[in-house]
mmCIF file of the N, C-alpha and C atoms, coordinates in Angstrom:
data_MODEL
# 
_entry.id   MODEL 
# 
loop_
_atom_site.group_PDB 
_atom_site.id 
_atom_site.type_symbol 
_atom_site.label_atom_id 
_atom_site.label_alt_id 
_atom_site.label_comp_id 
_atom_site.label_asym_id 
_atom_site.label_entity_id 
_atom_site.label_seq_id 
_atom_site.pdbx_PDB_ins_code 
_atom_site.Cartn_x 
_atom_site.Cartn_y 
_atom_site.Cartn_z 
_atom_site.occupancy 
_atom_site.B_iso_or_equiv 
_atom_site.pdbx_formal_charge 
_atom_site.auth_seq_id 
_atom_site.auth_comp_id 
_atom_site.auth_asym_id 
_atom_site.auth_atom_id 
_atom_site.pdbx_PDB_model_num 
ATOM 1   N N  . UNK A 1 1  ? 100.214 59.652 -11.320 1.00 0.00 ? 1  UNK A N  1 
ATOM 2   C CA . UNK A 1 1  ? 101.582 59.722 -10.906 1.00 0.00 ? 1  UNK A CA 1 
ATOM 3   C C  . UNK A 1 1  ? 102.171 61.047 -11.370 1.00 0.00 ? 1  UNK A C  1 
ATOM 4   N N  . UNK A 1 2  ? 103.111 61.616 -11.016 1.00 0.00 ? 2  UNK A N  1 
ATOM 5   C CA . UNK A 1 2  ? 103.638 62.538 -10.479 1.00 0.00 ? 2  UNK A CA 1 
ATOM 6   C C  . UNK A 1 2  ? 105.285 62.261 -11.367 1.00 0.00 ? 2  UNK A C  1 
ATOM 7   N N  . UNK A 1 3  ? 105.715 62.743 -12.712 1.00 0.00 ? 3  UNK A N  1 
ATOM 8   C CA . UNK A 1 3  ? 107.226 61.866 -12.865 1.00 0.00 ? 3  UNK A CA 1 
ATOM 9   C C  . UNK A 1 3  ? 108.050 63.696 -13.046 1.00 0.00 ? 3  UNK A C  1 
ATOM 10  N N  . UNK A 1 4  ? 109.225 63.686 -12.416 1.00 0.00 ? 4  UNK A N  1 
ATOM 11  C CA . UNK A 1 4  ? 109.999 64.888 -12.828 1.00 0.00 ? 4  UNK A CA 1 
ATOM 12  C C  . UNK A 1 4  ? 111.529 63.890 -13.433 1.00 0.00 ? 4  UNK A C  1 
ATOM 13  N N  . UNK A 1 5  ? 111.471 64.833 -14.458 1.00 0.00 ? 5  UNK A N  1 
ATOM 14  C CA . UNK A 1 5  ? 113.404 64.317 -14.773 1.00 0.00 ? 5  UNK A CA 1 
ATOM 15  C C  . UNK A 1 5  ? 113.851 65.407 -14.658 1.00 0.00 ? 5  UNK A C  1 
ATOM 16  N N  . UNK A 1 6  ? 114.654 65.289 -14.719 1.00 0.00 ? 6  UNK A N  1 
ATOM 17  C CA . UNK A 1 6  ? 116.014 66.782 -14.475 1.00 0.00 ? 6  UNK A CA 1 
ATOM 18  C C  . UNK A 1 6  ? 116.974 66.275 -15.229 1.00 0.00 ? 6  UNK A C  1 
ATOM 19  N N  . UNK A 1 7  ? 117.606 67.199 -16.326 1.00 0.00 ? 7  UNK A N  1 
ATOM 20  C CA . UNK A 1 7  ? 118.817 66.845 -16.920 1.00 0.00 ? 7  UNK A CA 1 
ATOM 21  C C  . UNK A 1 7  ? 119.814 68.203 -16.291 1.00 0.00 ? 7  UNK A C  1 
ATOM 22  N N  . UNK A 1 8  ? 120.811 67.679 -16.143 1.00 0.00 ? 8  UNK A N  1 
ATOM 23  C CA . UNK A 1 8  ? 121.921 68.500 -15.682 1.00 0.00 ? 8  UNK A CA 1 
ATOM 24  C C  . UNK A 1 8  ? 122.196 69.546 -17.092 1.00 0.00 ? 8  UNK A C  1 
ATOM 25  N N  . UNK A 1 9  ? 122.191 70.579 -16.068 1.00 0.00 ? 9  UNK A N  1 
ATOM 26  C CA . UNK A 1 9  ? 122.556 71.645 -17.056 1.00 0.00 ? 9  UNK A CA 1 
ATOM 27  C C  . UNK A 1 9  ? 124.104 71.939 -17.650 1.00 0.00 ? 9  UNK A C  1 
ATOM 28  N N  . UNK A 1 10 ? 124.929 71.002 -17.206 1.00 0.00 ? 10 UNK A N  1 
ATOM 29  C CA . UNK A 1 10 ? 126.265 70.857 -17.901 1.00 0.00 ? 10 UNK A CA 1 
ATOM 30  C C  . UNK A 1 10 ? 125.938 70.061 -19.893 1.00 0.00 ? 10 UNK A C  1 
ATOM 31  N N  . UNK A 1 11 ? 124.574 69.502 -19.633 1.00 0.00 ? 11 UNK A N  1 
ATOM 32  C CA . UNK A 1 11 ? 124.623 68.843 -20.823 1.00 0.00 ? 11 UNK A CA 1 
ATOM 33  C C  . UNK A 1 11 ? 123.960 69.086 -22.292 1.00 0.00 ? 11 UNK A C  1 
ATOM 34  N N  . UNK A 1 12 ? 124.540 69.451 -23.281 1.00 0.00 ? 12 UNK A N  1 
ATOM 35  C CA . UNK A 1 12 ? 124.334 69.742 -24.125 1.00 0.00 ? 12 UNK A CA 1 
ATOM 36  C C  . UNK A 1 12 ? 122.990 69.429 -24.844 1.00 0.00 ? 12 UNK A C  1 
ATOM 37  N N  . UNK A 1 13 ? 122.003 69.771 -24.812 1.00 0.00 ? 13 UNK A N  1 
ATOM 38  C CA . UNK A 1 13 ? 121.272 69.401 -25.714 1.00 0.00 ? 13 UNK A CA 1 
ATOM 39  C C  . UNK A 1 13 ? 120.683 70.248 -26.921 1.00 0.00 ? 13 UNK A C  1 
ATOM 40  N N  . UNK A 1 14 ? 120.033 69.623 -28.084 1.00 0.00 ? 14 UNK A N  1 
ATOM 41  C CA . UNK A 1 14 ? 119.777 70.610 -29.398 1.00 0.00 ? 14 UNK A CA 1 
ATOM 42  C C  . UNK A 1 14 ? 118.435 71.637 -28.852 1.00 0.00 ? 14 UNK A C  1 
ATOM 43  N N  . UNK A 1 15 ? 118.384 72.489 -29.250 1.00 0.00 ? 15 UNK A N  1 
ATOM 44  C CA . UNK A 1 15 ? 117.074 73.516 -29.005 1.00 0.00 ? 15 UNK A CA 1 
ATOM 45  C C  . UNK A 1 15 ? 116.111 72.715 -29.344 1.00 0.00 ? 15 UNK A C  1 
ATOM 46  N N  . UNK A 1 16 ? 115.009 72.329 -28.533 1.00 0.00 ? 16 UNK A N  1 
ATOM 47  C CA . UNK A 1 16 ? 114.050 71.781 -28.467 1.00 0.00 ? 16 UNK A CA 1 
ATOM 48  C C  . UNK A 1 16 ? 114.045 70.487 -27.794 1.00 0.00 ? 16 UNK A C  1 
ATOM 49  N N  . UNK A 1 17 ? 114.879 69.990 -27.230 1.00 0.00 ? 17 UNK A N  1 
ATOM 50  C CA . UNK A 1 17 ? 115.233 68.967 -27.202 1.00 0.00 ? 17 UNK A CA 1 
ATOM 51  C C  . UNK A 1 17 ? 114.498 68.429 -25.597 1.00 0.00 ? 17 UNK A C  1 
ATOM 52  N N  . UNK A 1 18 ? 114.226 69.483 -24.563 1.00 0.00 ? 18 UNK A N  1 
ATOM 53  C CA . UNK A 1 18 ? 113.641 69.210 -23.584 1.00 0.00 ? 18 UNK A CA 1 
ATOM 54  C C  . UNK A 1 18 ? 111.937 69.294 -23.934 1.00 0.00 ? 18 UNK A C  1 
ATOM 55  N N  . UNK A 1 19 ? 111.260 70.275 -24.417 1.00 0.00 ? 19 UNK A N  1 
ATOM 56  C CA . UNK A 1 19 ? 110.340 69.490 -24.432 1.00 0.00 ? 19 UNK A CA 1 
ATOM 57  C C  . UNK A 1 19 ? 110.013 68.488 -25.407 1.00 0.00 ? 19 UNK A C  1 
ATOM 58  N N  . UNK A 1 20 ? 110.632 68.543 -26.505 1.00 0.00 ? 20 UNK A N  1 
ATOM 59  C CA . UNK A 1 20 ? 110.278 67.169 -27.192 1.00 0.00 ? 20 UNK A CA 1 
ATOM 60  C C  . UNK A 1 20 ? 110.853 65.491 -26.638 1.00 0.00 ? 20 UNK A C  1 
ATOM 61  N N  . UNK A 1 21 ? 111.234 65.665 -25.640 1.00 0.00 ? 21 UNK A N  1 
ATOM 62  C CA . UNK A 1 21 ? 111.554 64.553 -24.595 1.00 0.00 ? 21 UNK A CA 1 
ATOM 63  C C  . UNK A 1 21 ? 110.478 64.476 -23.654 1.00 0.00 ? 21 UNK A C  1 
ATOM 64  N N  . UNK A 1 22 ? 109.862 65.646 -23.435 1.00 0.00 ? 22 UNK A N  1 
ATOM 65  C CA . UNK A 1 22 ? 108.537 65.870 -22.567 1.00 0.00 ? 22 UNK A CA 1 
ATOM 66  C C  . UNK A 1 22 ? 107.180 65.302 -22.960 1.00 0.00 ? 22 UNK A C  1 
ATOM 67  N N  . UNK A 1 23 ? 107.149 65.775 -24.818 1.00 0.00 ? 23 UNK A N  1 
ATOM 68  C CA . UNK A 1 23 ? 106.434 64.950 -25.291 1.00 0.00 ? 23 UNK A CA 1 
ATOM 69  C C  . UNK A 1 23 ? 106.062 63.511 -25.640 1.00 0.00 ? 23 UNK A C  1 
ATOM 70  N N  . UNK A 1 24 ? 107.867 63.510 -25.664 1.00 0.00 ? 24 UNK A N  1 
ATOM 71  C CA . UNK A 1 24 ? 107.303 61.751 -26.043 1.00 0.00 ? 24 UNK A CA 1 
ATOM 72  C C  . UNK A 1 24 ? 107.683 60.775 -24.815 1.00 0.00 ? 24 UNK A C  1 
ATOM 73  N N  . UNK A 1 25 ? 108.062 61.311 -23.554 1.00 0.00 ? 25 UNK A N  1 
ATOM 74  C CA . UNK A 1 25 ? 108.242 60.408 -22.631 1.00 0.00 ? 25 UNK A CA 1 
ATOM 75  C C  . UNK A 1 25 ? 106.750 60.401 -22.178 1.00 0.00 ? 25 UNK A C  1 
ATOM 76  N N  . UNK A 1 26 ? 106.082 61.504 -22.247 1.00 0.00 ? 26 UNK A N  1 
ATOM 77  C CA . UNK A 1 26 ? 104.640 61.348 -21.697 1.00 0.00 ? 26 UNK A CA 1 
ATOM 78  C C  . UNK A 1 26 ? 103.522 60.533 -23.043 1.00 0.00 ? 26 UNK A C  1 
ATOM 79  N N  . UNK A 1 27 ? 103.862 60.441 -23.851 1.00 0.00 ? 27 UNK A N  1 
ATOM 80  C CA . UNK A 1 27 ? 103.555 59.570 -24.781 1.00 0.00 ? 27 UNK A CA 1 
ATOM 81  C C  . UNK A 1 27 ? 103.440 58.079 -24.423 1.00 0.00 ? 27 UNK A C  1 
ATOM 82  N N  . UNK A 1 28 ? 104.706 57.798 -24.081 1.00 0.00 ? 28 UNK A N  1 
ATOM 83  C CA . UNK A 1 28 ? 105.053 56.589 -23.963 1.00 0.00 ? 28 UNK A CA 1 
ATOM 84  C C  . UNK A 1 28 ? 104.105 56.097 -22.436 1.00 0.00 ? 28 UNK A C  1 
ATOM 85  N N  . UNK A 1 29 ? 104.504 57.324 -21.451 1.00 0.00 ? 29 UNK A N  1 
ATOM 86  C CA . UNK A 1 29 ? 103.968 56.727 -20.253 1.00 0.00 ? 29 UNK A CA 1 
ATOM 87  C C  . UNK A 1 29 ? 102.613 56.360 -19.834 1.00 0.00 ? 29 UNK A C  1 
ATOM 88  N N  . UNK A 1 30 ? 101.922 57.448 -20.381 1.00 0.00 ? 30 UNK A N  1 
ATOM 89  C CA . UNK A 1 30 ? 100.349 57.273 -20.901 1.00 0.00 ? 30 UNK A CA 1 
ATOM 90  C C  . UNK A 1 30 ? 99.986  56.451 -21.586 1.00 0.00 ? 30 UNK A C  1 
ATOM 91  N N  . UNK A 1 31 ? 100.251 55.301 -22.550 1.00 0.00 ? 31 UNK A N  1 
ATOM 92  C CA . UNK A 1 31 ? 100.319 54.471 -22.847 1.00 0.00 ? 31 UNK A CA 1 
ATOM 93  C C  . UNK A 1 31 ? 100.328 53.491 -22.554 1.00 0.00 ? 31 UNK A C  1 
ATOM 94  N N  . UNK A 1 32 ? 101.462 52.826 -21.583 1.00 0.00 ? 32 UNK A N  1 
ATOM 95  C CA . UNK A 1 32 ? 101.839 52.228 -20.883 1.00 0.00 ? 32 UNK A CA 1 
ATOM 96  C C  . UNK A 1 32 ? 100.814 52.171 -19.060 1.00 0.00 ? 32 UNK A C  1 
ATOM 97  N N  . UNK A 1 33 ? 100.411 53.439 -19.037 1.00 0.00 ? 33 UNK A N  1 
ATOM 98  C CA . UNK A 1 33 ? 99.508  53.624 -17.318 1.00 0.00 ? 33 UNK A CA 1 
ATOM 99  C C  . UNK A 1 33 ? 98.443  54.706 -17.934 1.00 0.00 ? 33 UNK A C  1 
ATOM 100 N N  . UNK A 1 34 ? 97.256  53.255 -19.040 1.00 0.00 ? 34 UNK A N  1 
ATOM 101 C CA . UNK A 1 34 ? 96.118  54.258 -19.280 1.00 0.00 ? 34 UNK A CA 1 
ATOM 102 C C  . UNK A 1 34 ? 95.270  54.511 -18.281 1.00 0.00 ? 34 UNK A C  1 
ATOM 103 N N  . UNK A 1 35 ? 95.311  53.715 -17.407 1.00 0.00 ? 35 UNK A N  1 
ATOM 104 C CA . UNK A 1 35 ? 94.284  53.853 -15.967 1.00 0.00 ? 35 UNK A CA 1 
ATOM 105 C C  . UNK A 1 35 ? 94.840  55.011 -15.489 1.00 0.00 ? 35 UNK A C  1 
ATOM 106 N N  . UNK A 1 36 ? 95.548  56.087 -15.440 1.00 0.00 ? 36 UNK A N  1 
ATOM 107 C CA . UNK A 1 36 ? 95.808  56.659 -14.368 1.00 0.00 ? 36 UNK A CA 1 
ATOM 108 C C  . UNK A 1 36 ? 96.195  58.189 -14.979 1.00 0.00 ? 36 UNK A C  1 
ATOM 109 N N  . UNK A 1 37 ? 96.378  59.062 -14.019 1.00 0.00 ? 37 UNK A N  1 
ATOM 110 C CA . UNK A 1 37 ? 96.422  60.460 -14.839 1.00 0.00 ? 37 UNK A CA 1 
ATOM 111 C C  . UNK A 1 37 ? 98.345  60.542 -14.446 1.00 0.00 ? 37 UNK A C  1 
ATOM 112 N N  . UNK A 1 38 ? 98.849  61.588 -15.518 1.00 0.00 ? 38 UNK A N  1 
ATOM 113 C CA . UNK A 1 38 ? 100.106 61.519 -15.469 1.00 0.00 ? 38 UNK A CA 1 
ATOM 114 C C  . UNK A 1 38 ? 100.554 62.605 -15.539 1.00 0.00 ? 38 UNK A C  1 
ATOM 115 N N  . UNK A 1 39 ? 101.359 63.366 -14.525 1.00 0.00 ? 39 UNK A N  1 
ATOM 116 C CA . UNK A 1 39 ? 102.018 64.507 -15.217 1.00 0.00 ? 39 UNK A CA 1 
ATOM 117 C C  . UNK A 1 39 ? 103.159 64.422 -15.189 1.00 0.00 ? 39 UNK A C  1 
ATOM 118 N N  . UNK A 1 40 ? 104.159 64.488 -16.572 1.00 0.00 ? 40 UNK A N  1 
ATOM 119 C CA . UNK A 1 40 ? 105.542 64.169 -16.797 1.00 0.00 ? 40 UNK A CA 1 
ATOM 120 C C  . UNK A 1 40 ? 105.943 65.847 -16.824 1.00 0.00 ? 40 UNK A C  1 
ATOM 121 N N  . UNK A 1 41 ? 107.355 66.347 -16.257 1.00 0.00 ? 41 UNK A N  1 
ATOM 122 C CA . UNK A 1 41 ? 107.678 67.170 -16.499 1.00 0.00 ? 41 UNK A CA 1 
ATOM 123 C C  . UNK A 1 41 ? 109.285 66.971 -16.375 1.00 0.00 ? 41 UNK A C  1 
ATOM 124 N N  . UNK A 1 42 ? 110.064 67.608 -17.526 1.00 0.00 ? 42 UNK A N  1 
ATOM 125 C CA . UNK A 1 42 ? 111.400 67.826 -17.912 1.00 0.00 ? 42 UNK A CA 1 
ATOM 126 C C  . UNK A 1 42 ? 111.904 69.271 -17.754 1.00 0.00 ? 42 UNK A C  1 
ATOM 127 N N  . UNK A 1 43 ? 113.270 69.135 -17.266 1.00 0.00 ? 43 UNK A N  1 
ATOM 128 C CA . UNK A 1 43 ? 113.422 70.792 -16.723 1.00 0.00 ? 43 UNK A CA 1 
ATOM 129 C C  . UNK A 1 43 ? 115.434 70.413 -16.662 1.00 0.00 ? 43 UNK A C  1 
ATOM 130 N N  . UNK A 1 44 ? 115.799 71.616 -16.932 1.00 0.00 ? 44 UNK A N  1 
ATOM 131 C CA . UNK A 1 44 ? 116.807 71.575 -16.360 1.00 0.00 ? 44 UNK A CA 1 
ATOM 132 C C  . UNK A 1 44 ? 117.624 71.832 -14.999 1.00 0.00 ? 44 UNK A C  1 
ATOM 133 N N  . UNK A 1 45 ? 118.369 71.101 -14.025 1.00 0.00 ? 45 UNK A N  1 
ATOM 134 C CA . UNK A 1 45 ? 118.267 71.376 -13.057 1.00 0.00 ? 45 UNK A CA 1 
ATOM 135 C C  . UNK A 1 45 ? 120.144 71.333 -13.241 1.00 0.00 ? 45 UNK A C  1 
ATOM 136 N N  . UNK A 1 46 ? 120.475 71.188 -11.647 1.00 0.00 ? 46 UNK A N  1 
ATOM 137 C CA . UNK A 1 46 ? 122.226 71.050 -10.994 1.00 0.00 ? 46 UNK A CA 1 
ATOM 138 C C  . UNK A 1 46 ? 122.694 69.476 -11.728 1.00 0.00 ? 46 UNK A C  1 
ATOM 139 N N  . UNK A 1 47 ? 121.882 68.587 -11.492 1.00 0.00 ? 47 UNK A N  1 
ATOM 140 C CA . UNK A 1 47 ? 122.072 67.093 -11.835 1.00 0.00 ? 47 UNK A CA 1 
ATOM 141 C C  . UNK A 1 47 ? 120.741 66.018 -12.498 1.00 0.00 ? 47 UNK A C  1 
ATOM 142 N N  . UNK A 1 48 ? 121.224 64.885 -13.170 1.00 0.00 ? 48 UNK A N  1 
ATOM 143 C CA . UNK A 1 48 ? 120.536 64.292 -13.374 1.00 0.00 ? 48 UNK A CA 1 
ATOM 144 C C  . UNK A 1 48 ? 119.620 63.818 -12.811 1.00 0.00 ? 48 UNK A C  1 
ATOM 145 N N  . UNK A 1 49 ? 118.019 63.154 -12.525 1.00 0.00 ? 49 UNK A N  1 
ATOM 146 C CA . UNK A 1 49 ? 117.546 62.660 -11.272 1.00 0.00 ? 49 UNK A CA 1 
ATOM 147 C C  . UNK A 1 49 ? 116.058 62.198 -12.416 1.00 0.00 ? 49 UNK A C  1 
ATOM 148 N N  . UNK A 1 50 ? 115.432 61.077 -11.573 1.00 0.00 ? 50 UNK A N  1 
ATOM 149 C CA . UNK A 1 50 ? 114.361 60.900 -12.135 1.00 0.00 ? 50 UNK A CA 1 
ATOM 150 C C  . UNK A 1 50 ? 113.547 60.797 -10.804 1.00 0.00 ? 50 UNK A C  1 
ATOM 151 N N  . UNK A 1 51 ? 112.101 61.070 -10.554 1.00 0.00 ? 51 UNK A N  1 
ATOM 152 C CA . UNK A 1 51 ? 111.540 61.298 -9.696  1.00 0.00 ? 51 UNK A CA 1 
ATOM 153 C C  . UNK A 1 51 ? 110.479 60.341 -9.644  1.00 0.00 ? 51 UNK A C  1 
ATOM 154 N N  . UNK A 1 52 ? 109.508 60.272 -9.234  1.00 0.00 ? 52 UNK A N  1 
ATOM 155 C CA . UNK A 1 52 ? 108.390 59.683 -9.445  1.00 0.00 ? 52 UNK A CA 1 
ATOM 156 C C  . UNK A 1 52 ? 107.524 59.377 -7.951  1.00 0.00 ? 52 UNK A C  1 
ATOM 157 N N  . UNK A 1 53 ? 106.683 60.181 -8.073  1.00 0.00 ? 53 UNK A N  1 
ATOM 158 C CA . UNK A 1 53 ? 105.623 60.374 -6.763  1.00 0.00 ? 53 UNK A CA 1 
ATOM 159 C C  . UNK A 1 53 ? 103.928 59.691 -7.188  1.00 0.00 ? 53 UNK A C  1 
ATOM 160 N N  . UNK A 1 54 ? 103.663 59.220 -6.251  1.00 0.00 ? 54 UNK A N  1 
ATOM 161 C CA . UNK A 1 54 ? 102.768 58.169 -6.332  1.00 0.00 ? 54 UNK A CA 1 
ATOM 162 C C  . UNK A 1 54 ? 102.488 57.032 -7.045  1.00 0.00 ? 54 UNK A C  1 
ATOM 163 N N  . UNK A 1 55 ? 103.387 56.215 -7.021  1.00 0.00 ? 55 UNK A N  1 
ATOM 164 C CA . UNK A 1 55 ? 103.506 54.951 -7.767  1.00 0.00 ? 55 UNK A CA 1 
ATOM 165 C C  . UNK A 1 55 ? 104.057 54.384 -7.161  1.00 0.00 ? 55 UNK A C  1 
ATOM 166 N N  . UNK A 1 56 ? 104.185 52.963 -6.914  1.00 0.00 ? 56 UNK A N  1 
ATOM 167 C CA . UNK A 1 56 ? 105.052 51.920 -6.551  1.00 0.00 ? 56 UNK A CA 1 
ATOM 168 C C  . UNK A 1 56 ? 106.528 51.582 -6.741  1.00 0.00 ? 56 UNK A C  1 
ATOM 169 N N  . UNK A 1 57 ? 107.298 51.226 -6.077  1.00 0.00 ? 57 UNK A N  1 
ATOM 170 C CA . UNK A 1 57 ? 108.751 50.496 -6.249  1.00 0.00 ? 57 UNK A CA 1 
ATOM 171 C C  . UNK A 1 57 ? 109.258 50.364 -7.915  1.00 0.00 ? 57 UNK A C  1 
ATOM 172 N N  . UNK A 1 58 ? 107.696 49.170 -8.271  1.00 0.00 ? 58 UNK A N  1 
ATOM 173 C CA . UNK A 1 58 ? 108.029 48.784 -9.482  1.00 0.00 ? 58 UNK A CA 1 
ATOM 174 C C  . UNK A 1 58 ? 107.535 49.653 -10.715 1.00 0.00 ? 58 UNK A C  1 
ATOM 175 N N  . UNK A 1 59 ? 106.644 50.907 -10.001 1.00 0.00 ? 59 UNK A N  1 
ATOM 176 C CA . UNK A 1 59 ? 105.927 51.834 -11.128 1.00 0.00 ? 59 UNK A CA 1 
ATOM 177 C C  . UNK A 1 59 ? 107.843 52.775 -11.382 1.00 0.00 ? 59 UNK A C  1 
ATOM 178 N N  . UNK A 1 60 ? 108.291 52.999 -10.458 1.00 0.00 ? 60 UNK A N  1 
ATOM 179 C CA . UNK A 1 60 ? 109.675 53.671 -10.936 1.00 0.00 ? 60 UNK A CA 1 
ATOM 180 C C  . UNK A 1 60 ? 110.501 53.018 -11.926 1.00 0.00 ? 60 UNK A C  1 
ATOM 181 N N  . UNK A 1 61 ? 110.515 51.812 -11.333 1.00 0.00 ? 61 UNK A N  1 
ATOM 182 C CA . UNK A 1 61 ? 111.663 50.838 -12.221 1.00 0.00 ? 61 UNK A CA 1 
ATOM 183 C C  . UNK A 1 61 ? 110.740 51.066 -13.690 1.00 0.00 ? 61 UNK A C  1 
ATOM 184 N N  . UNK A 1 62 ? 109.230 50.722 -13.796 1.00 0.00 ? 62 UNK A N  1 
ATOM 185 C CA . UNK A 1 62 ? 109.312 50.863 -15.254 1.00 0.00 ? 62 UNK A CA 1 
ATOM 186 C C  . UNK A 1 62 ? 109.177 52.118 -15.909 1.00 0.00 ? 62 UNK A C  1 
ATOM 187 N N  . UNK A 1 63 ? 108.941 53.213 -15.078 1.00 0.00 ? 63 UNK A N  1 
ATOM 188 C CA . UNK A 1 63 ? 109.575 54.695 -15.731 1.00 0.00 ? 63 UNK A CA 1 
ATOM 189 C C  . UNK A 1 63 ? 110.525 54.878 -16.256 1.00 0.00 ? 63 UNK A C  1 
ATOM 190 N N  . UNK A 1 64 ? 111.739 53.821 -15.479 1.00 0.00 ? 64 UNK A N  1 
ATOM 191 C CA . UNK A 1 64 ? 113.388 53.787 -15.672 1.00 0.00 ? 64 UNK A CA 1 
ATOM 192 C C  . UNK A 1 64 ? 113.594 53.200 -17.120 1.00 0.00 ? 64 UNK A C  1 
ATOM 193 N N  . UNK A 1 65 ? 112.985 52.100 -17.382 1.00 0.00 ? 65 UNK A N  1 
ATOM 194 C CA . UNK A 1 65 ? 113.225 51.494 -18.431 1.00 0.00 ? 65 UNK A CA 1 
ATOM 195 C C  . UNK A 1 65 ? 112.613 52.412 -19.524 1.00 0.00 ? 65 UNK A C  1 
ATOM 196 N N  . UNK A 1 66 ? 111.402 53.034 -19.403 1.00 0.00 ? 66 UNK A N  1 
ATOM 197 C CA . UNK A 1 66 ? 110.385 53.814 -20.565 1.00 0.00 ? 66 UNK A CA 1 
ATOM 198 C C  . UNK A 1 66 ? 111.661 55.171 -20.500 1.00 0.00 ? 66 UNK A C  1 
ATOM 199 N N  . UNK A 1 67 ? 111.925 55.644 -19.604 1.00 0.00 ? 67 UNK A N  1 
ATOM 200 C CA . UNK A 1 67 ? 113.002 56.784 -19.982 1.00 0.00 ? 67 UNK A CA 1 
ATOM 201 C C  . UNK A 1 67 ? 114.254 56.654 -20.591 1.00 0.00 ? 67 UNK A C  1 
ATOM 202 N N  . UNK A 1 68 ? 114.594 55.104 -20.476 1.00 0.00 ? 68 UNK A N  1 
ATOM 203 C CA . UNK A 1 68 ? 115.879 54.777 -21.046 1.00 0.00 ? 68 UNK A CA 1 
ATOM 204 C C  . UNK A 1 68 ? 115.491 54.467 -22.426 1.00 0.00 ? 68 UNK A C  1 
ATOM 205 N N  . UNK A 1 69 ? 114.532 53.616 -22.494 1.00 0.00 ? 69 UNK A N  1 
ATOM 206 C CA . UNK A 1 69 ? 114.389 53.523 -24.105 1.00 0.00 ? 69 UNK A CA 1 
ATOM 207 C C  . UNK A 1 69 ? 113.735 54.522 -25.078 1.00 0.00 ? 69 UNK A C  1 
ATOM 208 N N  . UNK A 1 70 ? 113.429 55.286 -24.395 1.00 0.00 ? 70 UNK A N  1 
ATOM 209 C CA . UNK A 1 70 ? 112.923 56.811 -24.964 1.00 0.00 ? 70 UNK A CA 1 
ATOM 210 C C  . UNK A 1 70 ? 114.150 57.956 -25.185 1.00 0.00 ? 70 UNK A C  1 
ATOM 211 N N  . UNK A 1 71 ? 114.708 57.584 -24.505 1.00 0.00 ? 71 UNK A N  1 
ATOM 212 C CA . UNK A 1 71 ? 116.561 58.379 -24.457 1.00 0.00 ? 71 UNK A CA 1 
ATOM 213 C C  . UNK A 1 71 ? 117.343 58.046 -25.753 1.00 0.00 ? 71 UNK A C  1 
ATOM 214 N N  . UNK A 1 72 ? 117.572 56.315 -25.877 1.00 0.00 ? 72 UNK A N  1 
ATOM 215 C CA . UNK A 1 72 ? 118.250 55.768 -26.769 1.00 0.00 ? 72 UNK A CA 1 
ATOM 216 C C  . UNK A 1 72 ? 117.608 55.772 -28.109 1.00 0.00 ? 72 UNK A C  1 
ATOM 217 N N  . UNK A 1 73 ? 116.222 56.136 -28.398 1.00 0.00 ? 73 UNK A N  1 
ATOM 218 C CA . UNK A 1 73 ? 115.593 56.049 -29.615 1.00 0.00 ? 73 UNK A CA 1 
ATOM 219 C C  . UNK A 1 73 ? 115.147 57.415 -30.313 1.00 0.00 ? 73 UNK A C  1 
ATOM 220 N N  . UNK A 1 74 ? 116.172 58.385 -29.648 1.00 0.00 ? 74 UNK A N  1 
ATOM 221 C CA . UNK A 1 74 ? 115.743 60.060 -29.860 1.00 0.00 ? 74 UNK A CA 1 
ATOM 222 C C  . UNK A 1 74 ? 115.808 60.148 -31.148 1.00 0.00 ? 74 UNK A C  1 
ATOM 223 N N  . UNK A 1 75 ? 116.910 59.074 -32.072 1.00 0.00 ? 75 UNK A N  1 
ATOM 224 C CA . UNK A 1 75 ? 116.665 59.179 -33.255 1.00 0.00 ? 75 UNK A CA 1 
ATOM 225 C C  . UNK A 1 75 ? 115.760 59.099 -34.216 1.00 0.00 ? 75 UNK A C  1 
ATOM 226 N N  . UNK A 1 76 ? 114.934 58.451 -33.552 1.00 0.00 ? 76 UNK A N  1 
ATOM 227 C CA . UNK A 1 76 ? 113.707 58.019 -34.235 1.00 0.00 ? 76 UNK A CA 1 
ATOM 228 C C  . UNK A 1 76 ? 112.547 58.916 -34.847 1.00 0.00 ? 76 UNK A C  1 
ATOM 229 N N  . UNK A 1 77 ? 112.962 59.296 -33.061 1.00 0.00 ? 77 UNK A N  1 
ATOM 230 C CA . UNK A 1 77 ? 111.028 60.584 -32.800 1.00 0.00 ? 77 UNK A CA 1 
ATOM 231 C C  . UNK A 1 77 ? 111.825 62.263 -32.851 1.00 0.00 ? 77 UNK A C  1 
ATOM 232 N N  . UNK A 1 78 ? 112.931 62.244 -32.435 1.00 0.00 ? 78 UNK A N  1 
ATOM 233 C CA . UNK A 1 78 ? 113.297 63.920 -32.098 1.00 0.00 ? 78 UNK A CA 1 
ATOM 234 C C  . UNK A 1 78 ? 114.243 64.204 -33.993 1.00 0.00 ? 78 UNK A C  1 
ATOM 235 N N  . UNK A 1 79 ? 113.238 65.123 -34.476 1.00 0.00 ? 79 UNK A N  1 
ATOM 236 C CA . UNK A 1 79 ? 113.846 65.767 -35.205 1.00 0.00 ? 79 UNK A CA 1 
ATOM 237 C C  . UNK A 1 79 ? 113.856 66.955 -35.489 1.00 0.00 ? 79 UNK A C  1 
ATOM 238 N N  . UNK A 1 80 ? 115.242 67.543 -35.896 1.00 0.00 ? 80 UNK A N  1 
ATOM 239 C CA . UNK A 1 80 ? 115.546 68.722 -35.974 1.00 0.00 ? 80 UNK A CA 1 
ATOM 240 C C  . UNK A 1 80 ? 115.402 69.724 -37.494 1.00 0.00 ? 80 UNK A C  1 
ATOM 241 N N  . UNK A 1 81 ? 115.172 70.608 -36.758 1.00 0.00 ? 81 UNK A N  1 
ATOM 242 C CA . UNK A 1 81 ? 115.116 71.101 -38.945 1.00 0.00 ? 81 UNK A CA 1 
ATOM 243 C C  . UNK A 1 81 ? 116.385 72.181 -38.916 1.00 0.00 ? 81 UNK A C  1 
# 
């Protein structure tokens, strides 16, 4: 599968903060779809958007959920020095 996010470039984030979202969303997703090869890529674009090419209906929806709970737990894994 094929996943792009785009964060809008109106939004603030800390230096480093896109690819270490790169890292651990592809963490998570690889994990989750060991059968299959994955390329996750994070970028800044005009607007928010999540993508996802070659996967199913329900392969998006659970990207949706793995990106949301990977979003809300930045505290966890993203740290700054």
């Amino acid at each position: 599968m094929r996943i792009e996010v785009t964060i809008a470039k109106t939004t603030t984030l800390p230096p480093g903060a896109v690819d270490a979202l790169a890292g651990e969303l592809s963490r998570r997703v690889n994990s989750f779809y060991t059968d299959r090869e994955n390329t996750i890529t994070v970028r800044y674009a005009a607007a928010n958007n999540l993508s996802v090419l070659g996967g199913a209906k329900e392969d998006k929806d659970r990207i949706t959920e793995i990106l949301q709970e990977t979003w809300e737990s930045a505290d966890d894994w993203f740290i700054t020095d």
